[in-house]
N, C-alpha and C positions, 0 to 999 in steps of 0.2 A: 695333628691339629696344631696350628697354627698358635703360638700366646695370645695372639692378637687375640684369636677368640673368648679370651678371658676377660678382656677386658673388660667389662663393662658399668653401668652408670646406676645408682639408685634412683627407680620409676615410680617407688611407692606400690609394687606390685601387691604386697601384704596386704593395704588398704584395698585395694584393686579388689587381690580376690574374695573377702569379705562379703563384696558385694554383685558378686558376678551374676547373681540369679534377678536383681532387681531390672527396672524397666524403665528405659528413659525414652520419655516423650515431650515435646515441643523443645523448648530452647533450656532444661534443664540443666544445671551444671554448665554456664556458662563462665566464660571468666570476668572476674570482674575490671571495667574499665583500670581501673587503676594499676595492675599489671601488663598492661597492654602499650603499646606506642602509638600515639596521636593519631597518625595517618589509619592505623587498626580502626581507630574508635571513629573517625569519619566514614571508612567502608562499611562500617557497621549500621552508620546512620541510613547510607544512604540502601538499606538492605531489606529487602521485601518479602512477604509469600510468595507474589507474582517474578517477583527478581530469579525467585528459581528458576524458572524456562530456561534461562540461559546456562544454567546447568548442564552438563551431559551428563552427572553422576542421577541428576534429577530425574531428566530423561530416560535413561535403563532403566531408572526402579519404577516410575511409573507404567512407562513398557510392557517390562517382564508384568508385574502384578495384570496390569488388562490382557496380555496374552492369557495367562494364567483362569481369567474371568472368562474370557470369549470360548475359551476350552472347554471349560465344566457348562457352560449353557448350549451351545452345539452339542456337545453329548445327550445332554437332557433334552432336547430339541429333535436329534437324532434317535435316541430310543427311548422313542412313546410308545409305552406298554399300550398307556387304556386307547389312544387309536388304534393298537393292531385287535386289541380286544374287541371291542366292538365294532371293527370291521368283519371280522369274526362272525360275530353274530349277527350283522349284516348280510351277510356270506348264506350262511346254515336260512336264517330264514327266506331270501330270495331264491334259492336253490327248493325250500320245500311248497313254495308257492307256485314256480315254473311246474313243478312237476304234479300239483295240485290242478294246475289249468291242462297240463298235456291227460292228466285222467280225464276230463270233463270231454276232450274232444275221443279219446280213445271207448269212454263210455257209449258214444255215440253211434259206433264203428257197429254195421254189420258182422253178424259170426261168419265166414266160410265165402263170403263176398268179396272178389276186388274193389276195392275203392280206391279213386282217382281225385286227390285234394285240388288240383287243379282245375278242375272241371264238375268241383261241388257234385260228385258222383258217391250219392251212398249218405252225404252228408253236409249241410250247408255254414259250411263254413262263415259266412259273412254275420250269419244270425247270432250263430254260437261266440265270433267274438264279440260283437255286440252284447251279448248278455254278461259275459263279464265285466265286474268290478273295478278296478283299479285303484290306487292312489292317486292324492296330486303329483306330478312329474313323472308318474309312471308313463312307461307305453310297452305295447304289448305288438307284435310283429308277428305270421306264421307266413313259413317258406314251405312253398311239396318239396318233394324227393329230389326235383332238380334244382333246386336252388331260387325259383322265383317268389316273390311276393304277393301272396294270395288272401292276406288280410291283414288289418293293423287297429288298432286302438288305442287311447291316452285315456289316463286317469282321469277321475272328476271327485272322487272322496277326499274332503281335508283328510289329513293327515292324524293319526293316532294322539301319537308324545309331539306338540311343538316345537321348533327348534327355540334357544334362548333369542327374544328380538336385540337387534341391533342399539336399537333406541334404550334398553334397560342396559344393557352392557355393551357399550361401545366397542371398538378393536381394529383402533386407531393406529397403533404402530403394527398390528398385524396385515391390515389392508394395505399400509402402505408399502410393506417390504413383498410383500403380495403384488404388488401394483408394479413396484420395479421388478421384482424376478421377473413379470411375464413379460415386461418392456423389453429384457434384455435377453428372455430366451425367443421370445417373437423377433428379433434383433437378428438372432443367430438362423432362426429358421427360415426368414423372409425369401434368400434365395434357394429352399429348398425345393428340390424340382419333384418332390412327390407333392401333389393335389390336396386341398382338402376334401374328403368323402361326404357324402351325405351318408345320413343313419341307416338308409335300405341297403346300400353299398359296402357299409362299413359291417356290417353286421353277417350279411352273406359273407364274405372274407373270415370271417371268424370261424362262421360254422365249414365251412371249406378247410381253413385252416386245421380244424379239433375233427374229433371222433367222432361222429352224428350218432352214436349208437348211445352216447354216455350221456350224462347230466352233469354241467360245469358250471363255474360263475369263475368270470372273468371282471376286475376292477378295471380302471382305466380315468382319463381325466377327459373333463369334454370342453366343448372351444373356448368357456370362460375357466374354465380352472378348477370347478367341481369335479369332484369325485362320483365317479360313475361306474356300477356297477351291473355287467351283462350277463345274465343267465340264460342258457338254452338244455333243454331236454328234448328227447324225440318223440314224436306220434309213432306207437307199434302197435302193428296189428297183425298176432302174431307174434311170426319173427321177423316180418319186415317193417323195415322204416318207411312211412309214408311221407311224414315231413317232420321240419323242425318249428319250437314255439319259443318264440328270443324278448327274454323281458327285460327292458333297459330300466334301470330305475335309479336318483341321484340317492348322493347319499348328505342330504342335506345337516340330519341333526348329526350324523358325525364330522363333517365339517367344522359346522358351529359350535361343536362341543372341543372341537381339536381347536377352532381358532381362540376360543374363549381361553384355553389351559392355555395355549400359547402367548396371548395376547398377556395373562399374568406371570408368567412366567420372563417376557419380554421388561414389564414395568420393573418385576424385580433386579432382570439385569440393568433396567437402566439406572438406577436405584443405589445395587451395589456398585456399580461402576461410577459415578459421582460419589459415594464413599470410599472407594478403592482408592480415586483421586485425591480426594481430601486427607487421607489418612497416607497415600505415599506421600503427598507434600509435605506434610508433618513428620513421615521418618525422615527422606529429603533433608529437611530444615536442621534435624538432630543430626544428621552426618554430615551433609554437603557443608553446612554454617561453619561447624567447628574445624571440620578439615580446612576451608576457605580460610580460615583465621589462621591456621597452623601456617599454611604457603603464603599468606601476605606474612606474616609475621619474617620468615624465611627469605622472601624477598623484598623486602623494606632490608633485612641486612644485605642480601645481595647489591641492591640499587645502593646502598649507603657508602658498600665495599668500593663500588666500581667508581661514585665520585667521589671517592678521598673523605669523606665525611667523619668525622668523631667526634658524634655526639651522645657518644655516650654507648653503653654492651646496649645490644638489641634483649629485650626481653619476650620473648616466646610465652604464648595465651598459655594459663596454668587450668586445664581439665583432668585433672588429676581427679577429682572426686568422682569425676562420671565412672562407672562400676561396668565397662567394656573397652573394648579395644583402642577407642579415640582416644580414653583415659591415660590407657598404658602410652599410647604414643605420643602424649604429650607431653607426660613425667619421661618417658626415652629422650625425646627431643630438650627435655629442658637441661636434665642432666649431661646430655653428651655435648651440647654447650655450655653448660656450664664447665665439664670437663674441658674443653677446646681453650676457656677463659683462662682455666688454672695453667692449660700449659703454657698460655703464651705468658703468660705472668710469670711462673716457670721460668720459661726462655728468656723473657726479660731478667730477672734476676740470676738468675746462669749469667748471661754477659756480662750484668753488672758484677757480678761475681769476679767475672774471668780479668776482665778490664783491671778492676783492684789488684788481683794476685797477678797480672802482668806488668801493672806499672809498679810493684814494689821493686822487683829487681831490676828493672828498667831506670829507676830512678837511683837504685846503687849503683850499676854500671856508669849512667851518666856523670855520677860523683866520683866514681874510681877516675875515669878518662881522662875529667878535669883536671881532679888531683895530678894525673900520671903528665901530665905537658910539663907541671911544675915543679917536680920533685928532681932534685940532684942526686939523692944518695940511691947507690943500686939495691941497699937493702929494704929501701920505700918503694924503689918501682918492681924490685919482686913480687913484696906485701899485693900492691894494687893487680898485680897481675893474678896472682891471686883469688884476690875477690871479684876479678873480671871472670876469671875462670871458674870459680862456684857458682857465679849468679849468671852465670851460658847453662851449666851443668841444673842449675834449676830452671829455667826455662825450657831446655829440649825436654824434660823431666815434666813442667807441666805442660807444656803444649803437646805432649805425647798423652798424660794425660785425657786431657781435653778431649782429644781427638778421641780416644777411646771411651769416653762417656758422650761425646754427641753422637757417636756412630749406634750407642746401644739398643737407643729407640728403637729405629728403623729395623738392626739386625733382630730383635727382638719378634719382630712383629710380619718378619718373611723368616727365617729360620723355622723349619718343623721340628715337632718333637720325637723324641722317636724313647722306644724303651730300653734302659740298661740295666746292670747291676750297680747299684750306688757302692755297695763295699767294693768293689774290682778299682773303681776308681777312688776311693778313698785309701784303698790300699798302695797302688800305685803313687798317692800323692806323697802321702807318710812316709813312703818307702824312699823316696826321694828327697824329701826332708829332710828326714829324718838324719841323714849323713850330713846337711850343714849345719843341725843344732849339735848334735856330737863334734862337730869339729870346735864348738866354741864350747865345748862342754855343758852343753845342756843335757839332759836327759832328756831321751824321746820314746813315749808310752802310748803304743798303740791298742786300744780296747776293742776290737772288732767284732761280731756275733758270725757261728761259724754257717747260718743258712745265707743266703743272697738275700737282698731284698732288693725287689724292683721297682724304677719310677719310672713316669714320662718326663722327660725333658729334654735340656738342649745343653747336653754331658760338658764342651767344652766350656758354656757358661759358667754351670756349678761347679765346673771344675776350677775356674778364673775365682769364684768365692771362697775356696777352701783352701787355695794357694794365699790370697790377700791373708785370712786370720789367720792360718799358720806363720806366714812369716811375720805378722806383726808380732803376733807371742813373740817367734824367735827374737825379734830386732829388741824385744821387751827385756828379754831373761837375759842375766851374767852369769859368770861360770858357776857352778851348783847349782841353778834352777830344773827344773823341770816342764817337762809340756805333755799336756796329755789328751790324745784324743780316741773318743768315744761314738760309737754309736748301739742305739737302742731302737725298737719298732713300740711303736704304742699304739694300740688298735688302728684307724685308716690314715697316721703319720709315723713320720720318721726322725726325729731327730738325733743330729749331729753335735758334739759338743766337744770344742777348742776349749782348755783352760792351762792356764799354768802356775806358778810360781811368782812372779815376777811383781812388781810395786803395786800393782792393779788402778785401777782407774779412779781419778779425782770424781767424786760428788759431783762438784758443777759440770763437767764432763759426761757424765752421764746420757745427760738429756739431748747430750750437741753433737754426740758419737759418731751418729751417721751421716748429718748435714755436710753438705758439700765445701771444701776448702778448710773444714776444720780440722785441727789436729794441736794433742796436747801432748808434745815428743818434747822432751829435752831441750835446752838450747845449745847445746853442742851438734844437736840433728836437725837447726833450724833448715829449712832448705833441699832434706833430702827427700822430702816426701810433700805431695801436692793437696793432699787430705783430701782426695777424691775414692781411696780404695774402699771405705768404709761406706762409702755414696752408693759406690756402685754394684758392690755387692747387697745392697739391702733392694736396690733396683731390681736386682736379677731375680732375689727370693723371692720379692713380693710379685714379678713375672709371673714366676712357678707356681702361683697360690699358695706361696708360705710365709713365713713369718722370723724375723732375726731379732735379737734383741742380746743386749752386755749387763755384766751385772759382777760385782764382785764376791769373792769366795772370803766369806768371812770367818773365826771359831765356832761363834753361834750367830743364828739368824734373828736371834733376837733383839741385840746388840750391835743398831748401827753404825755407834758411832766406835765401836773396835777396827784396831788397824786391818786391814784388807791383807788375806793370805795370796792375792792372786787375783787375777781376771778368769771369767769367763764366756764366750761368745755360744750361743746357743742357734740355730738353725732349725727350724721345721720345715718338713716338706710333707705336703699329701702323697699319699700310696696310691 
């Protein structure tokens, strides 16, 4: 994993999650004008309900939500129980009434006698359906044995249960998607090349088609779009079939009862779906508005960037209070510009930095050179040569530097981590050290712990940190000092700890330790050091998720103002 991915910015997450269960609706948690840039607060004027159309975020959510509607009412539309129920029972009682009318003719029927229905032989047929009943829109049809039409009859009794009239419940959106269906499936059938039948036609076909020995009910639709329901049983006498009796009858109150359910059923969807609408406008308005704020805010700096404009940091719309994701993304965005700001300020002051610490010796050299045209004696133009030659030896010294704290960033943030043992390379450092502080007579005290302990990171860096403290002890300590380094595990860290002997660190120094170009060394050591080690190691820890800090070793810690036994530099890292 990368440092890069460490880094990051304070979003106000905590507040955030507090409120993660609460519910924002219309333009709640808005920013207020006055953290916003002018050109913001104009888009905002000129910002509407209807402005959303032009939306695309607007568009999917209202979309998806009416797909969403159109699905659960199709379904509902699709499986009607109480239609197929009471077709049902449409069913059962047309089937016991066909066959109530074929007893009435089979009653009739000589015992032991051929009878010929076609020829009213045995039985006269025309009378007998005459004396039958019927409903309104009933009709009653009987074929012989071969298939021809030998009588027929239509209802004349109103009807039992009326259907609901039209005039007490209208079903106004029902007739009319009714209206168009047939428009458009009459559309598709126009050039169909089968015929319309008439009812005698139609009806023989059927009984051709089925079993003449059984009793069935067949549904169907007739030329306007009712539902129509055909029943046939047979005349037997005996065990033969003389003919069949076909009783077409509408099926009017279940129509009207299915148009009615549907017709409410239709109002609610129109209902909810102008709710659906209204209320995705209103989430719409709570996402699309503030996100819209976000990306003008983002390019009002872009458009500013690209004409040279400075007028000033762009400020990014503060939704920080909102208790969801816009929230978070707003506290991410404000912080990682705001981070962006500190570095270029940062960078600026790095050069201002660098500028300074390059024109000091730059300005001694320029005084040596002058001096060096005018001086006679050779033990003047040695001196200057001299000081020309320290102050080269301090420039390649900082410009080496330099270079290696501007490259940090970058390396920091493409370098992966990978796992090591921290003592392996502590041991190794010491080890190496260790033989220049003994050459200057220091003592060198290595405290290690004999298990491994492993980290992640980026070993040559921390390695570059624990070189910088060790030798600045060393550069610290004279002959009899000591140096001592340690380390210890502390539940999920690790620290490291450089201390020594040596004069330890001034009070005011303290606080300036790690700042870049500082350094409290000698003046005999003016010049050997660029005061960037201490920079750049606090850089790399705080990479790593740890933390560095200096502090002197005093008799007691109570007593700060006792002379200091020693420095020492302390290092954590997480495990």
């Amino acid at each position: 994993m990368a440092l890069a991915e460490r880094i990051s910015v304070d979003d106000d997450r905590d507040e955030g999650s507090r409120h993660s269960a609460d519910v924002v609706l219309g333009d709640d948690w808005v920013a207020p004008d006055s953290t916003v840039e002018k050109e913001l607060r104009d888009s905002r004027a000129q910002r509407s309900l209807f402005s959303l159309n032009r939306s695309p975020l607007t568009r999917k959510i209202i979309t998806f939500n009416l797909v969403a509607l159109n699905v659960l009412v199709a379904g509902i539309l699709w499986l009607n129980s109480s239609r197929d129920t009471l077709a049902v029972q449409k069913a059962n009682a047309l089937q016991s009434e066909v066959e109530l009318i074929a007893d009435v003719f089979e009653a009739q029927l000589p015992q032991d006698v051929p009878v010929s229905l076609g020829t009213s032989d045995g039985i006269d047929v025309t009378t007998t359906v005459q004396g039958i009943d019927l409903r309104v829109g009933a009709q009653l049809l009987v074929y012989d044995a071969a298939g021809f039409l030998i009588g027929e009859t239509s209802g004349a009794l109103p009807p039992l249960l009326s259907a609901v009239p039209e005039e007490d419940q209208p079903t106004l959106i029902s007739n009319f998607l009714n209206g168009v269906w047939r428009t458009v499936a009459g559309f598709f059938t126009y050039f169909s090349s089968e015929p319309d039948l008439v009812l005698e036609d139609k009806l023989r076909r059927m009984i051709e088609a089925g079993d003449p020995t059984v009793t069935r009910v067949v549904s169907g639709n007739g030329a306007h779009g009712e539902t129509l329901f055909h029943a046939f049983s047979p005349i037997r006498q005996g065990g033969a079939v003389l003919g069949t009796i076909a009783l077409v009858s509408p099926a009017t109150e279940i129509d009207a009862a299915v148009s009615a359910e549907r017709e409410r059923v239709l109002q609610m969807f129109v209902i909810a779906t102008l709710v659906s609408i209204g209320l995705s406008l209103v989430l719409a308005s709570t996402i699309a508005n503030p996100i819209s704020d976000l990306a003008d805010a983002a390019e009002i700096g872009r458009d500013r960037n690209r004409r040279s404009k400075t007028t000033g940091r762009i400020r990014i719309p503060d939704l920080t209070a909102r208790p969801d994701e816009i929230g978070r993304l707003s506290g991410a965005l404000r912080g990682m510009v705001g981070a962006l700001y500190d570095r270029i300020d940062s960078n600026e002051q790095f050069a201002a930095d660098v500028a300074h610490e390059i024109k000091n010796p730059l300005a001694s050299m320029r005084s040596a050179v002058g001096s060096l045209r005018m001086v006679r004696k050779e033990e003047h133009r040695t001196k200057l040569l001299e000081v020309i030659e320290h102050d080269v030896r301090r420039l390649d010294r900082l410009v080496s530097d330099i270079s290696n704290a501007s490259r940090l960033d970058s390396e920091l943030v493409k370098e992966e981590e990978q796992e090591f043992n921290l003592l392996d390379l502590l041991g190794n450092i010491t080890e190496f050290l260790g033989q220049d502080a003994e050459k200057r007579g220091v003592e060198f005290i290595t405290d290690l712990p004999p298990r491994p302990i492993l980290i992640n990171g980026l070993e040559p860096r921390l390695a570059q940190v624990f070189v910088n403290l060790i030798t600045n002890a060393i550069s610290f300590c004279e002959d009899g000092d000591a140096i001592r380094v340690w380390a210890r595990r502390r539940d999920n860290r690790v620290l490291v700890v450089v201390e020594d002997t040596g004069p330890g660190i001034p009070e005011e120094a303290l606080q300036k330790i790690f700042k870049r170009f500082y350094t409290s060394r000698p003046q005999q050591d003016f010049g050997n050091n660029s005061g960037l080690g201490l920079a750049i190691s606090k850089q790399i820890v705080e990479a790593h998720g740890g933390v560095i800090w200096a502090e002197n070793i005093r008799p007691t810690e109570a007593d700060v103002t006792s002379e200091p036994l020693g420095a020492r530099f302390v290092v954590g890292l997480p495990i």
